[in-house]
C-alpha positions in Angstrom: -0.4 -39.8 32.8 1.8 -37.0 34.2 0.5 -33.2 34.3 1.6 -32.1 31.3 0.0 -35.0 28.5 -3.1 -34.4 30.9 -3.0 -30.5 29.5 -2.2 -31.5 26.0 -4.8 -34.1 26.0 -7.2 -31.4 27.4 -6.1 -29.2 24.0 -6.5 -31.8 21.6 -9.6 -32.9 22.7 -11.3 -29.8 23.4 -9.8 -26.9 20.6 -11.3 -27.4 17.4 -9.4 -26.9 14.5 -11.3 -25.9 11.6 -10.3 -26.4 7.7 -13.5 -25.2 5.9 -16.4 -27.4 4.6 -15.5 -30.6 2.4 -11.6 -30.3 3.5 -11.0 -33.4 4.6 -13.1 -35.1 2.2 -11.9 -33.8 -0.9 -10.2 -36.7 -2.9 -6.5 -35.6 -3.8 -3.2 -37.5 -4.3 -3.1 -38.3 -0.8 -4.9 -38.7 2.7 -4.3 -35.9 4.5 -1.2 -36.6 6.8 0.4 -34.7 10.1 2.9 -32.2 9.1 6.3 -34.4 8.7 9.3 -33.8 11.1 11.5 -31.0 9.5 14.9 -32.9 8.0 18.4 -32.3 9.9 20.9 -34.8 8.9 24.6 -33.7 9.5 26.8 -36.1 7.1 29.2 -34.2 4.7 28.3 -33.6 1.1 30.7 -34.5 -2.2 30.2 -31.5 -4.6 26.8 -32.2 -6.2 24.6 -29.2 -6.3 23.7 -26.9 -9.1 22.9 -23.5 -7.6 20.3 -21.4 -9.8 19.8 -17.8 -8.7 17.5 -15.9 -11.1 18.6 -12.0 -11.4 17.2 -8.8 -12.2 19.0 -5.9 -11.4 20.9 -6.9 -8.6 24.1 -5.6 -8.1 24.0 -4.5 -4.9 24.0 -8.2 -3.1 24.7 -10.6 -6.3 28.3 -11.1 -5.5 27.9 -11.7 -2.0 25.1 -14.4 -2.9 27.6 -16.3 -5.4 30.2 -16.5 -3.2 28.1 -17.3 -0.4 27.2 -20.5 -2.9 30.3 -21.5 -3.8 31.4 -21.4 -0.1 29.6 -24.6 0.1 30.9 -28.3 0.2 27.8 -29.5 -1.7 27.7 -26.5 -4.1 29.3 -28.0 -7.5 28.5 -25.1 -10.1 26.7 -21.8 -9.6 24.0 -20.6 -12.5 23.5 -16.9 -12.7 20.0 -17.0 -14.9 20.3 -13.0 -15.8 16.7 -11.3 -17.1 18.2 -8.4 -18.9 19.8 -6.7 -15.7 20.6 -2.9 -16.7 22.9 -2.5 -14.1 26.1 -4.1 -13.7 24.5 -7.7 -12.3 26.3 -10.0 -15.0 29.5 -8.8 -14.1 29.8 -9.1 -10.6 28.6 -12.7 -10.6 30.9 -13.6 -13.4 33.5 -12.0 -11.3 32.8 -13.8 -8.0 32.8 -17.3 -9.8 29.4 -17.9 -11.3 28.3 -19.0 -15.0 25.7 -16.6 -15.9 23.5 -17.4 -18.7 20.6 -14.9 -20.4 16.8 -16.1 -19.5 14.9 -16.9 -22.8 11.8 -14.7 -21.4 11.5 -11.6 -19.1 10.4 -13.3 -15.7 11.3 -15.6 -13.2 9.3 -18.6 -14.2 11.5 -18.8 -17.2 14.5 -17.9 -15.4 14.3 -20.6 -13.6 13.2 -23.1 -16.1 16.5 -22.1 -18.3 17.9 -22.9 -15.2 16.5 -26.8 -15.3 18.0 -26.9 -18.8 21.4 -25.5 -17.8 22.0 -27.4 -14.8 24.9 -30.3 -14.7 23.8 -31.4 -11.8 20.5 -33.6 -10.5 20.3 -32.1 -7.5 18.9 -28.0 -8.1 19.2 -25.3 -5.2 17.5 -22.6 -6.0 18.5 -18.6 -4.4 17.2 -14.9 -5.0 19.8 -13.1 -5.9 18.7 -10.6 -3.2 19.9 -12.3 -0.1 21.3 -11.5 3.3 22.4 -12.6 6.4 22.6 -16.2 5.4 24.3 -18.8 8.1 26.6 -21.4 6.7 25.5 -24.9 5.1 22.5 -23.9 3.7 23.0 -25.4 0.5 24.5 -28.8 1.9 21.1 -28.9 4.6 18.5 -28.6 1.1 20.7 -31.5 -0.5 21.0 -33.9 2.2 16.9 -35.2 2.1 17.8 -35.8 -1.7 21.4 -37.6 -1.0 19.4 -39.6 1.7 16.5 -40.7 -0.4 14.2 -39.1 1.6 12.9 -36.0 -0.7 11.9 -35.0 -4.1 11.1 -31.2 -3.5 12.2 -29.3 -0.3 11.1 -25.7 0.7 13.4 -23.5 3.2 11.6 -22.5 6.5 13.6 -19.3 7.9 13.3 -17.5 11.2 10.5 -14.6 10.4 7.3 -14.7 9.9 5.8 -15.0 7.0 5.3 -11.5 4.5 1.9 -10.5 4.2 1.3 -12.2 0.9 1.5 -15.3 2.9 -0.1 -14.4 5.3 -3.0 -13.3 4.0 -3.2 -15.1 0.2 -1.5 -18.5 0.5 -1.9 -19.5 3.6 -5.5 -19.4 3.9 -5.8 -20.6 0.2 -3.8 -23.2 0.7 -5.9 -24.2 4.0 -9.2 -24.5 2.0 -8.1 -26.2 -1.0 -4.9 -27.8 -0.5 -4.8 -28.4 3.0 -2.2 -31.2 3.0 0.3 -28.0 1.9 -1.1 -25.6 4.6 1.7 -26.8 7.2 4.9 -25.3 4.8 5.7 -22.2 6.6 7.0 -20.5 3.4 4.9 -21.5 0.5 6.3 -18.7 -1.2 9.5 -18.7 -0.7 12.5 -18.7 -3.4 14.6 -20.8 -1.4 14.2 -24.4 -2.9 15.7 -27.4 -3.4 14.5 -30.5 -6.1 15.5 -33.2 -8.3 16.0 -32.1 -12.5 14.1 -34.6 -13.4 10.8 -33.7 -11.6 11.3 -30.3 -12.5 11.2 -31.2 -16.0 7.8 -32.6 -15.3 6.5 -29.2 -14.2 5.1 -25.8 -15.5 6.9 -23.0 -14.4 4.7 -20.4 -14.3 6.0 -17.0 -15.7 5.0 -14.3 -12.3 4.9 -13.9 -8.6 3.0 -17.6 -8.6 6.1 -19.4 -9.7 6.7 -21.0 -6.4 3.6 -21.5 -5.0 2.8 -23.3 -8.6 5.6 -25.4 -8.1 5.0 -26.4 -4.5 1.5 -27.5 -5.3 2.6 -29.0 -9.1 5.1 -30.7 -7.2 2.6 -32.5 -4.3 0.2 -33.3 -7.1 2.6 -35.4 -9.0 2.8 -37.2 -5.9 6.7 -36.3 -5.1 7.9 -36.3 -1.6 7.5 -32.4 -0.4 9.5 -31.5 2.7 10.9 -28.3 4.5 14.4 -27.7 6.0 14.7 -25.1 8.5 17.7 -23.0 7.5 17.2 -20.6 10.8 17.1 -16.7 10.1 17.7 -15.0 6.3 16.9 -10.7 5.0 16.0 -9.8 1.7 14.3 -6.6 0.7 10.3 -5.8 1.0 8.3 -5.3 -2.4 6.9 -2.1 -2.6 3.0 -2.1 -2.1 2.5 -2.1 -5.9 4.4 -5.1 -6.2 2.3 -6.9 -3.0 -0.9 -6.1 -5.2 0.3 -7.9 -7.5 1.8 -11.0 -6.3 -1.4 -11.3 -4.3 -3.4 -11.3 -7.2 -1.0 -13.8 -9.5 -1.1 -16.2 -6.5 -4.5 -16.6 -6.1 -4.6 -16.9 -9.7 -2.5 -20.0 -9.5 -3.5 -21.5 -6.6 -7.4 -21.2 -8.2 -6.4 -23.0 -11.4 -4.5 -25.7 -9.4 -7.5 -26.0 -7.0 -9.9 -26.4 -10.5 -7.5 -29.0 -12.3 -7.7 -31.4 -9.3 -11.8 -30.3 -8.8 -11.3 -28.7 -5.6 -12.6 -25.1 -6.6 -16.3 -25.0 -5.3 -18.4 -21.9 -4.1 -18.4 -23.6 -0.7 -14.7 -23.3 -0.5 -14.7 -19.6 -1.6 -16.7 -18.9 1.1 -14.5 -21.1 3.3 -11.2 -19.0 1.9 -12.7 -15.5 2.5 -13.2 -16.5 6.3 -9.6 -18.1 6.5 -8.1 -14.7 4.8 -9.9 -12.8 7.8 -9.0 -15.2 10.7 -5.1 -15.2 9.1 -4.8 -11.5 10.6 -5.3 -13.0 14.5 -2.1 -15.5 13.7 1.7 -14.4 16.0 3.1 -15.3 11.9 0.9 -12.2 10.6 1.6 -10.0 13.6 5.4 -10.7 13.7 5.1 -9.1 9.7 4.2 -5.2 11.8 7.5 -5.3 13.4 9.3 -3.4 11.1 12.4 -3.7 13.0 11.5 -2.0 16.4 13.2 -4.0 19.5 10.6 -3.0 22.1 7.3 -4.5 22.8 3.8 -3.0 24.8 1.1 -5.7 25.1 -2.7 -4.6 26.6 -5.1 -6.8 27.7 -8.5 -6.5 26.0 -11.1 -6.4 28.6 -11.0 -4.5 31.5 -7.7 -2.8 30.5 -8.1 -0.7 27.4 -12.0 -1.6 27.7 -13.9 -0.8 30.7 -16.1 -3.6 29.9 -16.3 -7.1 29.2 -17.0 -8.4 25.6 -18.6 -11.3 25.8 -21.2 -9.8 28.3 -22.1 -7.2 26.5 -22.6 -9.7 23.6 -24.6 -11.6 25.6 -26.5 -8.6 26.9 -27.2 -7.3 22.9 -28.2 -11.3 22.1 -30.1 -12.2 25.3 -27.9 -14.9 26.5 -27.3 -13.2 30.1 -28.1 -15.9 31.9 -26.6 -18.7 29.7 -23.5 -16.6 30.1 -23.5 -16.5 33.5 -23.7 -19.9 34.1 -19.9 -20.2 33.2 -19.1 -17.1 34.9 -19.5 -18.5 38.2 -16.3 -20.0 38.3 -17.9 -23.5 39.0 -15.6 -24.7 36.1 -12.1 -24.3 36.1 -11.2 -26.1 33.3 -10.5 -22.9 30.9 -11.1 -24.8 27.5 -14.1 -26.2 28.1 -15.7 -23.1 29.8 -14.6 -21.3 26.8 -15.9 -23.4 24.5 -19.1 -23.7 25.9 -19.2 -19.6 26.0 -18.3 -20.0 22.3 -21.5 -21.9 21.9 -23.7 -19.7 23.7 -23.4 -17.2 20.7 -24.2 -19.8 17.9 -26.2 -18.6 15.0 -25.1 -14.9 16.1 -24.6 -12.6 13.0 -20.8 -11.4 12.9 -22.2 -8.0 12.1 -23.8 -8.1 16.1 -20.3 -8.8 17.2 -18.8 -6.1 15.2 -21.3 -3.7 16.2 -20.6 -4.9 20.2 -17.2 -3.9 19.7 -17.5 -0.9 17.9 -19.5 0.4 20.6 -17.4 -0.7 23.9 -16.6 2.1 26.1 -12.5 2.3 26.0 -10.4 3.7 29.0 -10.0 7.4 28.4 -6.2 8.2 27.4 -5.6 4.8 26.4 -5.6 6.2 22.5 -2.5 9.0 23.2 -0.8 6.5 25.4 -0.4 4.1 22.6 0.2 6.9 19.9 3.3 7.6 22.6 4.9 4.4 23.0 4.5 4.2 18.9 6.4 7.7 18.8 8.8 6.3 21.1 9.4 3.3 18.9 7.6 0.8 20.7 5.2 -2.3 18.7 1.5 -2.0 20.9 -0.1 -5.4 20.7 -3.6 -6.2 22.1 -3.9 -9.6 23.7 -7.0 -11.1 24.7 -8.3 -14.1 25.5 -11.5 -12.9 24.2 -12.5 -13.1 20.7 -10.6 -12.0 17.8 -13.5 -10.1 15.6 -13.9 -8.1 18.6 -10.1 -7.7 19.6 -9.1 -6.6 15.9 -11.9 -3.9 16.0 -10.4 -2.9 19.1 -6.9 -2.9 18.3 -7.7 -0.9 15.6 -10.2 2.0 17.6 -6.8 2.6 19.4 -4.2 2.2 16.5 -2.1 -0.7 17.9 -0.4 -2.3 16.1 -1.8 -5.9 15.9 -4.3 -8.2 18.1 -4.0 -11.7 19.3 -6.9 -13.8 20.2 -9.1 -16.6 20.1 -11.4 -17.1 16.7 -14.7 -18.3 16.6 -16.0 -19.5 13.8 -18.6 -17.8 10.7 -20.2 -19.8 8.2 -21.6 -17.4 6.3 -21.1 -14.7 8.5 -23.1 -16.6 10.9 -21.0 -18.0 14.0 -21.1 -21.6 14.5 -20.2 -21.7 18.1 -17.1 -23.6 17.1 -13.9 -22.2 18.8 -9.9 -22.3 18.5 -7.3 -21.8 21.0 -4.6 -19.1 19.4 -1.4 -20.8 18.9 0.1 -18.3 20.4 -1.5 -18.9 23.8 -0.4 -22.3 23.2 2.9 -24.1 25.1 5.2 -24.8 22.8 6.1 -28.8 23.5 9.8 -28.5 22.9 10.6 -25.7 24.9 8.2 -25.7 28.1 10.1 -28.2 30.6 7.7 -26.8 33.6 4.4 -28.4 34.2 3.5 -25.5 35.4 3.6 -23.5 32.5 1.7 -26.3 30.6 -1.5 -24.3 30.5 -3.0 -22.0 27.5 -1.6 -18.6 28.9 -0.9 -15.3 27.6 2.5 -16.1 29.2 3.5 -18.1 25.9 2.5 -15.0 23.8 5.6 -13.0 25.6 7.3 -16.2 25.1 7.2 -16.4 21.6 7.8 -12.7 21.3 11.3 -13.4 22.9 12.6 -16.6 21.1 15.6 -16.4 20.3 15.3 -17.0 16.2 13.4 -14.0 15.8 15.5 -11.2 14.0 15.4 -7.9 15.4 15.1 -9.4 18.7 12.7 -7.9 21.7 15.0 -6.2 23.4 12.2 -4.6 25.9 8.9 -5.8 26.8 5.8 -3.4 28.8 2.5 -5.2 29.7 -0.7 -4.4 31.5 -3.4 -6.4 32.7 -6.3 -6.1 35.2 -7.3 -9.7 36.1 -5.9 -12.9 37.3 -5.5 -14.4 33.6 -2.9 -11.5 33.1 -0.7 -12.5 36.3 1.7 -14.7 34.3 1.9 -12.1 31.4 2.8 -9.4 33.6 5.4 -11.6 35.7 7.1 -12.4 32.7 7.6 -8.3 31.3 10.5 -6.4 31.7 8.1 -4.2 33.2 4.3 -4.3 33.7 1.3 -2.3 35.2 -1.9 -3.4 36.5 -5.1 -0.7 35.7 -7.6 -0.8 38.6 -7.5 -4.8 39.4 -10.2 -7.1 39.6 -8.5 -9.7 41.7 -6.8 -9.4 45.3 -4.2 -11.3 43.7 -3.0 -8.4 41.5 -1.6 -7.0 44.5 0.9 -9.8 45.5 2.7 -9.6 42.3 6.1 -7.6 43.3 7.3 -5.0 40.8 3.4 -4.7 39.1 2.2 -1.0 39.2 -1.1 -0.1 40.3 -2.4 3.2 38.1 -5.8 4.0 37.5 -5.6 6.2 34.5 -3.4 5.3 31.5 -1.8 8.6 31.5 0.5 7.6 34.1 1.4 4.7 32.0 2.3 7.8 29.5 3.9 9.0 32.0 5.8 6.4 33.1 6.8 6.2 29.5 8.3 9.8 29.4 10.3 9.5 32.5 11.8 6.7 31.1 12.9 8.2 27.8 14.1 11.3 29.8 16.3 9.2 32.0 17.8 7.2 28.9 18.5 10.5 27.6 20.2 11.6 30.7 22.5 8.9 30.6 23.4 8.7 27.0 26.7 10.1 26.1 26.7 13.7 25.0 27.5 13.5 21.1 25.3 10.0 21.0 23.9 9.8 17.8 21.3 7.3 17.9 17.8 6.1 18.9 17.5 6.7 22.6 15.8 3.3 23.7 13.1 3.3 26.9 
């Protein structure tokens, strides 16, 4: 057994992965399975797709989206379903080659269901009419798992994280109570490709749940449910008032789909409302606070915007000082399991003790107008930690970063059950680590994952700081990094790390930076001037 399968045999024996109580007993259509392989066959298509784009309103992209379709090998007809567009919707798509037809009820449920019954074709693609930035072959890469035999129903997975909907809503109620769905990336995405004839079988419902209704309908008639990856795809955010409501349609329907198969018990409410929370520690939900910004700060938790160490003040409020110090000592260097066994130390702690820890942890001073600077200056500020995340999220938001990353332990009732999971971010991604080396659960792979290369904006600039020797790979991997008042002599062999003591250097730092891009822009630049 080389290095590497000895690391991943370390993380799937020792990180527990937790999918609420009675998950994996709950009867359903089928045994719970490993998330299949995503499909990418590569034969040529013979026209045989019916594209359906429901429409409301949107001129400003429809024509582009039509003739995107039609583009297409596979693509044998194009549907415009219109629902009463006001603007001038209907007569750009007839004009760029589609048949548009008038939905029999306002909404998109029905939209697409007139769709069903207008389609020539038995293989259905549906598109929102308010797409961009689409590669080529999309349509031809939904159809092929149906040409092959090998797919019923197929959701697109795209190159962005999921919107905060998903994040927050489906994700986690789909982890509870349909847990054999909770691997689709995009539950509620628009993008999706099926059979007419098991579409006929299924209710479309008439809001924001159409989608996730289908996806689940779909599973439960015991159809083969896939994803493609169609790499990166825009389309424009739904104003807050619109996110309200989405969220509250989708839980609607995941709730009745959860009661019709007898899933839907008070156990697994409480089980949900601890999956929304932990959702929030997840790279998906804090890729969703980029809002377009290109550069990156990440701080370390303890010891660099704290001046403390969580877990033993928690200890110290608990009295578990000496149980904690027992894997202090660094008598075990196997990082799981030391963690772990932490974990368990603080079993049967309220989570209202570990809030109030956090909320009273001294924090640097400066370290609140430093990040308020590199925000100004059009930066993302990111707290990583491999602490825990119920104290990192308090403390990411005492200094108004953006978003935290950490390790969750577990609540049951807002008591913690010692159990613990590794963030996936931390994790090494299989595929792409060819070093041994790197093999390890690092806050290295959380830089990692902030640079890959389907991620749209991409990181064009990436500050870290750090204090201790579990930062050292994080900060060798920054464009540029800083180390406040280090714990370890090995802080001071990194080359290119800067020593400050006081985070208004880093600010700084920061403004002579921006002062120097200024310099060297041209005179009559009219643009952002980038750190």
């Amino acid at each position: 057994m080389n290095f590497w399968q000895r690391i991943w045999q370390w993380v799937s024996a020792r990180v527990i992965r937790w999918q609420g109580p009675g998950a994996a007993t709950t009867a359903g259509p089928a045994a719970l399975k490993a998330p299949p392989t995503p499909l990418s066959l590569a034969a040529p298509l013979p026209a045989c797709v019916s594209v359906i784009i429901p429409a409301l309103n949107e001129e400003k992209r429809i024509a582009d989206v039509v003739r995107y379709a039609l583009s297409d090998p596979a693509t044998a007809e194009v549907i415009v379903v219109d629902d009463s567009s006001t603007d001038d919707t209907v007569a750009l798509a007839k004009a760029a080659g589609a048949r548009v037809i008038t939905s029999s009820l306002l909404g998109k449920g029905a939209s697409m269901s007139d769709g069903v019954q207008a389609a020539q074709h038995d293989i259905l693609v549906y598109l929102d009419g308010d797409l961009m930035g689409l590669r080529s072959g999309i349509i031809s890469d939904l159809a092929r798992p149906f040409v092959a035999e090998r797919a019923d129903f197929v959701k697109a997975r795209f190159g962005r994280g999921g919107g905060r909907v998903t994040e927050l809503t489906a994700k986690p109620m789909l982890k509870v109570f349909f847990p054999e769905l909770a691997h689709f990336s995009q539950p509620l995405g628009g993008i999706i490709g099926a059979r007419k004839a098991l579409l006929k079988q299924l209710t479309f419902e008439d809001g924001y749940g159409v989608d996730i209704g289908l996806l689940i309908d779909a599973w439960r008639t015991h159809a083969r449910v896939t994803e493609v990856d169609i790499g990166h795809l825009e389309h424009d955010s739904q104003p807050l008032v619109d996110l309200t409501s989405m969220a509250n349609e989708v839980s609607r329907v995941i709730y009745s789909r959860a009661r019709e198969s007898g899933r839907l018990h008070v156990e697994q409410i409480t089980a949900m409302y601890e999956s929304q929370r932990q959702a929030t520690a997840s790279w998906d939900y804090a890729i969703t606070r980029q809002k377009n910004r290109t550069k990156l700060l990440l701080l370390d938790m303890d010891g660099t915007v704290t001046t403390s160490r969580f877990a033993t003040l928690l200890a110290q409020a608990t009295g578990q000082v000496e149980a904690l110090s027992q894997h202090l000592d660094g008598s075990n260097p196997d990082v799981l399991t030391r963690s772990a066994s932490i974990a368990q130390i603080f079993r049967f702690v309220h989570r209202e003790k570990f809030e109030a820890v956090a909320k009273a942890m001294p924090i640097r001073a400066g370290v609140i107008d430093c990040v308020k600077a590199f925000k100004r200056a059009g930066f993302m500020v990111g707290v990583v930690s491999d602490s825990y995340f119920v104290a990192a999220e308090i403390l990411r938001k005492r200094i108004f970063a953006d978003f935290a990353l950490a390790h969750t332990v577990q609540f049951q009732g807002d008591v913690c059950t010692g159990e613990l999971s590794i963030n996936s971010a931390f994790v090494p991604d299989p595929e792409a680590e060819s070093n041994p080396a790197q093999a390890i659960i690092s806050k290295h792979h959380v830089v990692t994952k902030f640079r890959q290369a389907g991620l749209q904006p991409r990181f064009e600039l990436i500050w870290a700081v750090g204090d201790n020797e579990n930062d050292i790979d994080m900060l060798n991997l920054a464009d540029r990094a800083w180390m406040i008042e280090p714990k370890s002599p090995l802080m001071k062999n990194i080359k290119g790390v800067v020593e400050i003591a006081h985070f208004d250097e880093l600010t700084a730092a920061l403004t002579l930076a921006l002062q120097q891009a200024a310099a060297q822009a041209p005179p009559d630049a009219n643009q952002a001037v980038r750190a």
